[in-house]
C-alpha positions in Angstrom: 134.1 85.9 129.0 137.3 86.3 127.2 138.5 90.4 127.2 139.3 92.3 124.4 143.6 92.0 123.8 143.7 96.0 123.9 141.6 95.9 127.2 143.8 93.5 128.9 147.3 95.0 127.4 145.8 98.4 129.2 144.9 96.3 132.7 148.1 94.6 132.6 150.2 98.1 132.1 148.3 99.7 135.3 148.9 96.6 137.5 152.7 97.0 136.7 152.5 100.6 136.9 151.2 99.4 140.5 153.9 97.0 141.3 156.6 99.8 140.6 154.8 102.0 142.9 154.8 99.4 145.7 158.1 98.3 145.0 158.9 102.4 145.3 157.4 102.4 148.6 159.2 99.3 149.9 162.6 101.5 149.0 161.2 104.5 150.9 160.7 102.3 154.0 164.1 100.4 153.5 165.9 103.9 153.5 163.8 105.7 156.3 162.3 107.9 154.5 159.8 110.7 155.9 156.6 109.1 156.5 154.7 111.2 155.3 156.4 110.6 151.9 155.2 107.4 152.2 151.7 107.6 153.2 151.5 109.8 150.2 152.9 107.3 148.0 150.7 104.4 149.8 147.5 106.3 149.2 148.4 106.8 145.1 149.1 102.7 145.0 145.5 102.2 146.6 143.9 104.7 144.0 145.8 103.2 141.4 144.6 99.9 142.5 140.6 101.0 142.8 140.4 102.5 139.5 141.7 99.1 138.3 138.9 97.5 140.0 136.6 99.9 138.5 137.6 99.4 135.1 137.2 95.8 135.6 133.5 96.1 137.0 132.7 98.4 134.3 133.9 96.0 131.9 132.2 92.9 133.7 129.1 94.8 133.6 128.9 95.6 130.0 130.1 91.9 129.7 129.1 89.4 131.5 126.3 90.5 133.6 124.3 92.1 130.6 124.7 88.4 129.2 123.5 86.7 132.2 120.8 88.7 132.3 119.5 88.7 128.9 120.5 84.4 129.5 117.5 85.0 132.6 120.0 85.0 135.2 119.1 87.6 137.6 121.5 85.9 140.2 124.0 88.0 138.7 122.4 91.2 140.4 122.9 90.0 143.8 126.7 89.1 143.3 127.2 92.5 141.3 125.6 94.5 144.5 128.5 92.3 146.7 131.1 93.7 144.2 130.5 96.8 144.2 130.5 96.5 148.0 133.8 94.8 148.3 135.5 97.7 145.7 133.8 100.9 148.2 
């Protein structure tokens, strides 16, 4: 299901904010820096990174799976339960 333009601009900004902050922590290992400088900067990236996958479940949710449901497809309940495994 095609996403609204302002939804995916927003995505897209996160995911490069992300790439900065890996790139960041690539630097910090390159230079030897402290690590606990580091870690710090490694566990920021992997929130960053979650609360992209949240925004996208939340968006598939109100999206697609309400379709597919309302279509009959109660398949989609089962493969929503795996995702929100995979993103714990």
């Amino acid at each position: 299901m095609p996403r609204d333009p302002a939804e995916k601009q927003a995505l897209i900004r996160r995911l490069h904010r992300i790439v900065g902050q890996l790139e960041g922590i690539e630097r910090m290992i390159e230079e030897d820096r402290y690590c606990g400088d580091i870690l710090n900067q490694t566990a920021a990236a992997q929130k960053a990174l979650q609360s992209v996958g949240c925004l996208l479940l939340d968006s598939h949710m109100h999206s697609c799976v309400t379709t597919r449901i309302r279509e009959g497809d109660d398949a989609v309940i089962d493969e929503l339960s795996a995702l929100m495994r995979k993103l714990k």
